[in-house]
N, CA and C atoms as a LAMMPS dump frame, in Angstrom:
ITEM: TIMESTEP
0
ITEM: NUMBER OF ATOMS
456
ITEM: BOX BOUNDS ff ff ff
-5.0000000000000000e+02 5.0000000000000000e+02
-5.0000000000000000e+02 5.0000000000000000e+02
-5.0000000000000000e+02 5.0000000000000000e+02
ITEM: ATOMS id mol type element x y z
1 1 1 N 67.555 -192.561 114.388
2 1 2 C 68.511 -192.597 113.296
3 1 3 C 69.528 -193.705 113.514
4 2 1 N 70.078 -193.549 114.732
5 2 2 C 70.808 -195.2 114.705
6 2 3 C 69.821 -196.089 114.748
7 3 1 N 68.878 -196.395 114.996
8 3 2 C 68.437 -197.929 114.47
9 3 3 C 68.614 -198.014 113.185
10 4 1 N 68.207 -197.147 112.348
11 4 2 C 68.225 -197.271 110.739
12 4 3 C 69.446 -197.446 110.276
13 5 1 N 70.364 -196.79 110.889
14 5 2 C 71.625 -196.86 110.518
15 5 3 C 72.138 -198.765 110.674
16 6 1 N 71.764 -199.309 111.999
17 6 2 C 72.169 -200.52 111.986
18 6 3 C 71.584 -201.713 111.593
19 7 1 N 70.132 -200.927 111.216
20 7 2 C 69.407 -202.025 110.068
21 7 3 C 70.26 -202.067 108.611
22 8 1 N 70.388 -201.009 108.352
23 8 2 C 70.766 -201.05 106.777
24 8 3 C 71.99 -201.747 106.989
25 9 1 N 73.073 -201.167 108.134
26 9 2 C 74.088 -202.114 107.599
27 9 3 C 74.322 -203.192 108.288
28 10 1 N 73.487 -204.182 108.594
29 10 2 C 72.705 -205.714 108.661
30 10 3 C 72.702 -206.641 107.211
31 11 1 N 71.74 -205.322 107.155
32 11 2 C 71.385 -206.004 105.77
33 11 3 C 72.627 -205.792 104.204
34 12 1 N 73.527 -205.399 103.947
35 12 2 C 74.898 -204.84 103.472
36 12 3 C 74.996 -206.679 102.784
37 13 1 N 75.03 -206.863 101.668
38 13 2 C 75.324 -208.418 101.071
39 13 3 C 76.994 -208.425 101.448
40 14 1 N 77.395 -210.003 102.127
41 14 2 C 78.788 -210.156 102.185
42 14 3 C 79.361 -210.022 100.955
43 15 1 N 79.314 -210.037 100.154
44 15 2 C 80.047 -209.802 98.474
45 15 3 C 80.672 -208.561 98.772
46 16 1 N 80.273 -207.659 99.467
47 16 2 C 81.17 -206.249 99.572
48 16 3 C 82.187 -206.466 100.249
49 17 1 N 81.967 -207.514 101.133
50 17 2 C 83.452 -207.747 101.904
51 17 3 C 84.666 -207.78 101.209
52 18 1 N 85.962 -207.67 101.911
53 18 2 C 87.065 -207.275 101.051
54 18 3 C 87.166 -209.566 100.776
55 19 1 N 87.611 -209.648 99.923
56 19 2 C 88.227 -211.507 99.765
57 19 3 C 89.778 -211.475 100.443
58 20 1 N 89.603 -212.593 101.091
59 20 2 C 90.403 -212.576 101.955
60 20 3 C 91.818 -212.864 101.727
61 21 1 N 92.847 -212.714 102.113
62 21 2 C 94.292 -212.975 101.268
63 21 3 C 94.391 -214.437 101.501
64 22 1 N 95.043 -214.89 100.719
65 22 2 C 95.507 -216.477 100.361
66 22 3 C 96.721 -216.318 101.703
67 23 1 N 96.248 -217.994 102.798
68 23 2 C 97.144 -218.001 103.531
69 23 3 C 98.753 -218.397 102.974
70 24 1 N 99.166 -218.371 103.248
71 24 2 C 100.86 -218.543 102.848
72 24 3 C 101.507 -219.362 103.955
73 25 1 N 102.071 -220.821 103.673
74 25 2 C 102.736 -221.302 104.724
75 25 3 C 104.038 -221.202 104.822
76 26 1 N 105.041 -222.222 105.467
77 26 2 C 106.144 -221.698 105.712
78 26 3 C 106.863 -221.545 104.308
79 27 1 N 107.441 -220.604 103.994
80 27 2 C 108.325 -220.241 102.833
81 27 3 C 107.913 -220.238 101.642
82 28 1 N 106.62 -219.565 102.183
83 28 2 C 105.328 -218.661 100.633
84 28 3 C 105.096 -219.388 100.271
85 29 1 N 104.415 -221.157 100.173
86 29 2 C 104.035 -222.005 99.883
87 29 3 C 102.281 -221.931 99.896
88 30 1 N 101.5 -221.557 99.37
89 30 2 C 99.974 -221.125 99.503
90 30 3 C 99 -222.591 100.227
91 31 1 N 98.328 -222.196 101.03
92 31 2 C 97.831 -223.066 101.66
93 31 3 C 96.082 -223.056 100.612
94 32 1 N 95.773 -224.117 99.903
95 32 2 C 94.888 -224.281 99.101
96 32 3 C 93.926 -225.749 99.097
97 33 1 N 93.089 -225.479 99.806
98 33 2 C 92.354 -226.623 100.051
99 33 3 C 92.212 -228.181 98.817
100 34 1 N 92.467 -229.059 99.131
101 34 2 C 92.834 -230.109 97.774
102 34 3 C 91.415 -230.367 97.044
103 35 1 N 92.174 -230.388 95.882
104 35 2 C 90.729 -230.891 95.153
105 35 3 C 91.378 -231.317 93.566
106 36 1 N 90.384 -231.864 93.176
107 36 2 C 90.519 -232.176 91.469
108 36 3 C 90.673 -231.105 90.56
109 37 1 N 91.081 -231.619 89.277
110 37 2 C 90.784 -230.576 88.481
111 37 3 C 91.359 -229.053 88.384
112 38 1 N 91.338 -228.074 87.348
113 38 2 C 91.785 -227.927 87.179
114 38 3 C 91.629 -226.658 88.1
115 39 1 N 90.511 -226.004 88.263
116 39 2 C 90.321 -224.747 89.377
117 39 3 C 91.086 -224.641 90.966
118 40 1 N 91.321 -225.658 91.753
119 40 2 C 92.329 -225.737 92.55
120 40 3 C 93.606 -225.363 92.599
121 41 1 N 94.182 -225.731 90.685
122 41 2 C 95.697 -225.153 90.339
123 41 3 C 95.693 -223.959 89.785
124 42 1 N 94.469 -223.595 89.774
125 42 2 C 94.572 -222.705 89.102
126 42 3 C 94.545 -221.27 90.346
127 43 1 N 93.571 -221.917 91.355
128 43 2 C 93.544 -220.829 92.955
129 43 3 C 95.05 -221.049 93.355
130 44 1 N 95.933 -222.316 93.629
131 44 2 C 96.976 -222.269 94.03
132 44 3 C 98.209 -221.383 93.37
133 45 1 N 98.027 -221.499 92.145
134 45 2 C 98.817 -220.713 91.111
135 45 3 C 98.642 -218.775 91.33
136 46 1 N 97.367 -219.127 91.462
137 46 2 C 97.003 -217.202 91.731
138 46 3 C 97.382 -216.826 93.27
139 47 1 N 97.311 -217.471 93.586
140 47 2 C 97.78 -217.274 95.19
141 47 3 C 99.675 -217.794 95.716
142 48 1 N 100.435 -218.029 94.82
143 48 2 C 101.706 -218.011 94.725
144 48 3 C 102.584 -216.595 95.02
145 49 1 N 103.162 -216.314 95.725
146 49 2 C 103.516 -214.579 95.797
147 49 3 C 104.732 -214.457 94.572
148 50 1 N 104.822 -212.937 94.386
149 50 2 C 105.478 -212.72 93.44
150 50 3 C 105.835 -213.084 92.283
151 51 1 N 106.972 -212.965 92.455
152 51 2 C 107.82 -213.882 90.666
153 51 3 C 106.869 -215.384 90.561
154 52 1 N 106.883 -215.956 91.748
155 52 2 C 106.859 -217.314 91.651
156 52 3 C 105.309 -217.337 91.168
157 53 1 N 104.288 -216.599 90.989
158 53 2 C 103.038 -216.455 90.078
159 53 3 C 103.225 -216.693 88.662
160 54 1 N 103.85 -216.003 88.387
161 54 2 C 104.364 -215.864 87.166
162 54 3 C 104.944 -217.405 86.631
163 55 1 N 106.178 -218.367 87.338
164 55 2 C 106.715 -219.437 87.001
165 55 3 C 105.19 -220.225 86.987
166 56 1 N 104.449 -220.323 88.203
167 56 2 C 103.234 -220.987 88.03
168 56 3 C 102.797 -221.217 86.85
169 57 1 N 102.222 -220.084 86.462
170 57 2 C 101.526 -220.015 85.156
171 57 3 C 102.185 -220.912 84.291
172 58 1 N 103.07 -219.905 84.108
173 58 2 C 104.072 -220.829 82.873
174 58 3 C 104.617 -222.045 82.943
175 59 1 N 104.53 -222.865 84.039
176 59 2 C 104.905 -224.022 84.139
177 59 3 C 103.396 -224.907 83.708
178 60 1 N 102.533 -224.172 84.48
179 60 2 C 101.302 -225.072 84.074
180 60 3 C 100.748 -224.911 82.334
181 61 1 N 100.799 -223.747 82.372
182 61 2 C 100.879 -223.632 80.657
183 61 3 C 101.71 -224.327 79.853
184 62 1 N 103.219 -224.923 80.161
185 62 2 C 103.849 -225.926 79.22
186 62 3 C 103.416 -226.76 79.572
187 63 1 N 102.713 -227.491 80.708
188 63 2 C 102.917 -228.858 81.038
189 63 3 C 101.437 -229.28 80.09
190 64 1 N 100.43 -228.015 80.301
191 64 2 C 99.381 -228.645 79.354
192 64 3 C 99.287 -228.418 77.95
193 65 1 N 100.642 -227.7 77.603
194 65 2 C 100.533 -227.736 75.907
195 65 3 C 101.518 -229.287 75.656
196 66 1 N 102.363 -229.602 76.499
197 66 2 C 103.081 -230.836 76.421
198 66 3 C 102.004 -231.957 76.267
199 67 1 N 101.147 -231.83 77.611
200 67 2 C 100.792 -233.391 77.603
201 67 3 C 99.221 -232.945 77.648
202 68 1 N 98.738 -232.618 76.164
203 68 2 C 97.106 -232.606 76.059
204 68 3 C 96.09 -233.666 76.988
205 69 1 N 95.373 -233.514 78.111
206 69 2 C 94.168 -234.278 78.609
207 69 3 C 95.362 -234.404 79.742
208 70 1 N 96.012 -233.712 80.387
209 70 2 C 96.745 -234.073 81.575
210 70 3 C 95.322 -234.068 82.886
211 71 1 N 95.756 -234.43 83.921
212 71 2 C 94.731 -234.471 84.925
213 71 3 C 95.343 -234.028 85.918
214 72 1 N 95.063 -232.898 86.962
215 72 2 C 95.31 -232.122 87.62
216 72 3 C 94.524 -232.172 89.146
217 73 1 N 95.325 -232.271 90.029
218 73 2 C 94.783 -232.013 91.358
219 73 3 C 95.742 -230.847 92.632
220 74 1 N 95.055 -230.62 93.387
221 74 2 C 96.211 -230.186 94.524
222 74 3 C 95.918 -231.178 95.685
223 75 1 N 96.833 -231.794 95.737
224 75 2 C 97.126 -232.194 97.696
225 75 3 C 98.353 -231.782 98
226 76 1 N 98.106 -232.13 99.231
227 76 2 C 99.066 -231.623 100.8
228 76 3 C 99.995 -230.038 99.877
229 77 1 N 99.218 -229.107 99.449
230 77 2 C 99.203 -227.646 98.833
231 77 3 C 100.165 -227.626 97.714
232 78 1 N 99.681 -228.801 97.32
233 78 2 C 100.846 -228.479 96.32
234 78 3 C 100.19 -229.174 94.7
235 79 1 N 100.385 -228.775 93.759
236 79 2 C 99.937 -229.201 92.494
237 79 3 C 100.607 -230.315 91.79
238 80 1 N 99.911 -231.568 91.274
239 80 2 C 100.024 -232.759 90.573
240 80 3 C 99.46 -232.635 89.507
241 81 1 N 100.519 -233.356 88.755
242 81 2 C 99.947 -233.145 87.257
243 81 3 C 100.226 -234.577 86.928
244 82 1 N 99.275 -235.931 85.905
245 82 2 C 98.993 -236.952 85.904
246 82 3 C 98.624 -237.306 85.209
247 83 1 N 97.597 -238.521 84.674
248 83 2 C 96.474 -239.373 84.49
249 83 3 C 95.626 -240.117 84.955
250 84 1 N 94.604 -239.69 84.96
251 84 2 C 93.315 -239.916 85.627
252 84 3 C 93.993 -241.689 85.728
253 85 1 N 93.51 -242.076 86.937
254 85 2 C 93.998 -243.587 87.192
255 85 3 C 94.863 -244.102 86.762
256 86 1 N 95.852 -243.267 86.451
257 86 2 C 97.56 -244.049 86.036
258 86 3 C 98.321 -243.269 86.937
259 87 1 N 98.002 -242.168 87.806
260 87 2 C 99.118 -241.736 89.03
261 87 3 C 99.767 -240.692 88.184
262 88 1 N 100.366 -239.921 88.577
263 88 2 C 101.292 -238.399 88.667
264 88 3 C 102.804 -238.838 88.757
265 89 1 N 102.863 -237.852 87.638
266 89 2 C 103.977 -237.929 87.012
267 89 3 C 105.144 -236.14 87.528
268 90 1 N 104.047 -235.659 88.021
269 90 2 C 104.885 -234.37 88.462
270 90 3 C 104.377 -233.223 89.02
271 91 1 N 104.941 -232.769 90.307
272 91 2 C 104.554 -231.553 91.321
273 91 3 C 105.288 -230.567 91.212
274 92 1 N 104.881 -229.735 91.84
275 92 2 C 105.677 -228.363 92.266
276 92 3 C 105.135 -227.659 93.623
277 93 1 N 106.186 -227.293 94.07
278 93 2 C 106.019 -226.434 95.272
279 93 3 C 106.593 -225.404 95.55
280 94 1 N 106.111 -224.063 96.385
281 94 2 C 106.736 -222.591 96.488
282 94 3 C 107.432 -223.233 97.517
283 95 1 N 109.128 -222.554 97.994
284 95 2 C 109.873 -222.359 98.996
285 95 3 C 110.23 -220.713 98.874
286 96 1 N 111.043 -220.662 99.961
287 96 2 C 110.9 -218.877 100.358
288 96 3 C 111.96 -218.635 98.742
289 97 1 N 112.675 -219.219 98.367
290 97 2 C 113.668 -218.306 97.159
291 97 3 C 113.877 -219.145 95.43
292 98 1 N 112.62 -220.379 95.555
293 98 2 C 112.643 -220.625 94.6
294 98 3 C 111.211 -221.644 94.401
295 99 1 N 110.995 -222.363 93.262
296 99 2 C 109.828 -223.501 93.155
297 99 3 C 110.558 -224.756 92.953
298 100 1 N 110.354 -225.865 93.722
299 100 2 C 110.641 -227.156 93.608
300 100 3 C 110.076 -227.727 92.435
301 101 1 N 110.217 -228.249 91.554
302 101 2 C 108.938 -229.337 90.736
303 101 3 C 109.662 -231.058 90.949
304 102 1 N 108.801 -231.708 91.208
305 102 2 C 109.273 -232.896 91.467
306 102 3 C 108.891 -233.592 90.436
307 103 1 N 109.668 -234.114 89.814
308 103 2 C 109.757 -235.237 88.47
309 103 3 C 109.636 -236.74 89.711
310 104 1 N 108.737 -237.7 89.609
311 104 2 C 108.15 -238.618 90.523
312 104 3 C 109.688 -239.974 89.927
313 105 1 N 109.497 -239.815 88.516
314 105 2 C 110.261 -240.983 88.119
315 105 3 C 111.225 -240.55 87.514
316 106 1 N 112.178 -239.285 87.825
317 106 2 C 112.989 -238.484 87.411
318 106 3 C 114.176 -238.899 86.955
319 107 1 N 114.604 -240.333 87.578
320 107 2 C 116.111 -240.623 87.827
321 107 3 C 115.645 -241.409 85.492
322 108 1 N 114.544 -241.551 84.98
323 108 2 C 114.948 -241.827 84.078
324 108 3 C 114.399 -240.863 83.123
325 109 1 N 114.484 -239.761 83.238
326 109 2 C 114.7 -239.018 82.637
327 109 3 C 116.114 -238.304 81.422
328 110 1 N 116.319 -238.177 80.474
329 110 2 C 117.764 -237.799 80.07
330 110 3 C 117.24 -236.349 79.397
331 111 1 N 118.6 -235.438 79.932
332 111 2 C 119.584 -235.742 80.907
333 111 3 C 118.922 -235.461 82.279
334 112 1 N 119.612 -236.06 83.377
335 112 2 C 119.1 -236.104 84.393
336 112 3 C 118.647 -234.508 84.862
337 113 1 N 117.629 -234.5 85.582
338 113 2 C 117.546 -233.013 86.458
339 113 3 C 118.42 -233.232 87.48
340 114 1 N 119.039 -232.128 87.723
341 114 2 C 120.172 -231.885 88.471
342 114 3 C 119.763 -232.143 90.462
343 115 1 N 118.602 -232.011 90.621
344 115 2 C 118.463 -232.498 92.281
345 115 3 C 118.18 -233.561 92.01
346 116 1 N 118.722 -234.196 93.288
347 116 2 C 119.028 -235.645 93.857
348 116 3 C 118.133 -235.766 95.307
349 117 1 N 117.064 -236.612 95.31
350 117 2 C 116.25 -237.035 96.439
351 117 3 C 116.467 -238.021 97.005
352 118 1 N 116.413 -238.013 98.414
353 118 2 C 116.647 -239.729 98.883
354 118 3 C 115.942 -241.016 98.331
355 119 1 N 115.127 -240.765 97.604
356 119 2 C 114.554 -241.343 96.908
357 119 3 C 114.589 -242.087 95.257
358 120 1 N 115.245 -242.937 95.268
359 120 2 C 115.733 -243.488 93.893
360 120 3 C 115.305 -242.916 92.403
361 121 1 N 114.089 -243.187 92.433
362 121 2 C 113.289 -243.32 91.032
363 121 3 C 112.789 -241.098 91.137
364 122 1 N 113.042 -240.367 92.319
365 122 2 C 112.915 -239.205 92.459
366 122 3 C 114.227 -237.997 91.542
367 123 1 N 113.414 -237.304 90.994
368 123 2 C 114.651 -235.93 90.64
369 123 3 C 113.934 -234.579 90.577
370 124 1 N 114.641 -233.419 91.54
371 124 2 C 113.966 -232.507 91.349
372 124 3 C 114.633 -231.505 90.254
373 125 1 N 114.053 -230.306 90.277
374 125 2 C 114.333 -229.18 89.042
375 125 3 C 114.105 -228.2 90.288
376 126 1 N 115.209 -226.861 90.702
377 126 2 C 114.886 -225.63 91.342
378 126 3 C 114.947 -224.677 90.401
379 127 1 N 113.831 -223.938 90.886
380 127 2 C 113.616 -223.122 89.409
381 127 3 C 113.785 -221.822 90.724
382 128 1 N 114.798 -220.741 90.465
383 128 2 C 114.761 -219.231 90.671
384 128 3 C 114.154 -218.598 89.875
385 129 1 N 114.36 -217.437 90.453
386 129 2 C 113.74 -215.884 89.705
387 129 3 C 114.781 -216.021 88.469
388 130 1 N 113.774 -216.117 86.894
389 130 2 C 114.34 -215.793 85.802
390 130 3 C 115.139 -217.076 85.451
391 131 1 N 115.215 -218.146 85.95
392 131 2 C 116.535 -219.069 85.515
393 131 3 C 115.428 -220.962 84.559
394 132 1 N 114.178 -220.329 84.678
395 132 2 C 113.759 -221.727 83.9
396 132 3 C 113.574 -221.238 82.328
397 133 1 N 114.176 -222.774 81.726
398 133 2 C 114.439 -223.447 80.5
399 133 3 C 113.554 -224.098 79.906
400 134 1 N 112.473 -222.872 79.325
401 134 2 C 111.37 -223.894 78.761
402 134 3 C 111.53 -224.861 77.857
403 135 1 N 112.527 -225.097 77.539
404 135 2 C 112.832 -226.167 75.85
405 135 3 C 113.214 -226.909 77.113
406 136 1 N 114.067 -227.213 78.075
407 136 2 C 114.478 -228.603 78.702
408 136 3 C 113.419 -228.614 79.926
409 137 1 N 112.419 -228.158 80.319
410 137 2 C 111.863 -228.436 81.098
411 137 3 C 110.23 -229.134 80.177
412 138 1 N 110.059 -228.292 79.104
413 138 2 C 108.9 -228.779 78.399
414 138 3 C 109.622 -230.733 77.73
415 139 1 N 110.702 -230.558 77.197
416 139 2 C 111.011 -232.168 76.866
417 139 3 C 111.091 -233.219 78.176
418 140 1 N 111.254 -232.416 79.784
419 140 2 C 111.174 -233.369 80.862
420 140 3 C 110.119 -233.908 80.893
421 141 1 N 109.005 -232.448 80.979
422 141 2 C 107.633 -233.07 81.105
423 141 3 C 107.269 -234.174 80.242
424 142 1 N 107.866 -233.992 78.53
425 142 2 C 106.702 -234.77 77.697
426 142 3 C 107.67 -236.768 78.332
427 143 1 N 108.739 -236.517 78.572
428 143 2 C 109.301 -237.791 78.653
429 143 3 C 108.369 -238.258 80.22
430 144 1 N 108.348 -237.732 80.844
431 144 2 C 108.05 -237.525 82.805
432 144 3 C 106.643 -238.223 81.935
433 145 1 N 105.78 -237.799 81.539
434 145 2 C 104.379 -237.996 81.286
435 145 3 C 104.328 -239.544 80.21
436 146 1 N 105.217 -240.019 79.947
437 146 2 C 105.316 -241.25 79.327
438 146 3 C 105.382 -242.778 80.105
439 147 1 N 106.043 -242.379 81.372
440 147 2 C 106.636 -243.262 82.411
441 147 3 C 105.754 -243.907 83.417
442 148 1 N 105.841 -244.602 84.222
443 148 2 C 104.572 -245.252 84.876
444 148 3 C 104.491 -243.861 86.12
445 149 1 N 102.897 -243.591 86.381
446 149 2 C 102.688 -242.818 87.711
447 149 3 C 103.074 -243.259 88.728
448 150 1 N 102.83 -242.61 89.425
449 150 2 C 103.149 -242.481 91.118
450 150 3 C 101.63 -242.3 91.331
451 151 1 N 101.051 -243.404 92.589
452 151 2 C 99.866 -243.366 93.121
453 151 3 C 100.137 -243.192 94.69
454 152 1 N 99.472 -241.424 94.484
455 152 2 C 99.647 -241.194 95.972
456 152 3 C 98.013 -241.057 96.405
């Protein structure tokens, strides 16, 4: 009877296995292997903890009702939003108490987003629990998506 027992569960398809939790790096930032397109933002987005799932969505949902045929990748775990061979125009990233989105060519944006990067032509947006402005964050994007990319 134990042999049978450890044949059958040999043979048990891995699909029953439990899926494994999305790693999380420092300050709930989801660790999501890079890739094109749009299934990468879309694993990184589902794998965001808490509230900040939720901003995901909805950030990626304005950015592609803003800028129809946007082009989408994740590197270094974090989501770019662009044009195919004209460079990225804007990221976002989880920290432990809010989401970064980085406007690439931010400083000409009006009115400015309120973070300041060491970086000139850089402006970020911190978005908390409950505090984003879809009317001024959807007009950043459509202006952000007009401007020359960033080729990283």
């Amino acid at each position: 009877m134990t042999r049978k027992t450890t044949r059958q569960s040999a043979k048990k398809p891995a699909a029953r296995k439990a899926a494994a939790k999305p790693v999380l790096l420092s300050g709930g930032n989801p660790q999501i292997a890079k890739g094109e397109g749009d299934a990468p933002v879309q694993a990184y987005i589902a794998a965001m903890p808490g509230w900040k799932r939720d901003v995901g969505r909805k950030l990626d949902a304005l950015i592609v009702r803003a800028v129809p045929g946007v082009h989408k990748a994740v590197k270094w775990n974090t989501p770019f939003y662009g044009f195919k061979d004209q460079g990225w125009f804007l990221a976002y990233h989880c920290f432990a108490k809010y989401v970064k989105v980085t406007f690439f060519q931010g400083s000409s944006l009006r009115p400015l987003p309120a973070g300041v990067s060491k970086y000139q032509a850089v402006r970020y947006l911190d978005i908390h629990e409950g505090e984003l402005d879809e009317a001024q964050f959807t007009d950043w994007v459509k202006q952000a998506s007009r401007l020359p990319g960033e080729r990283l």
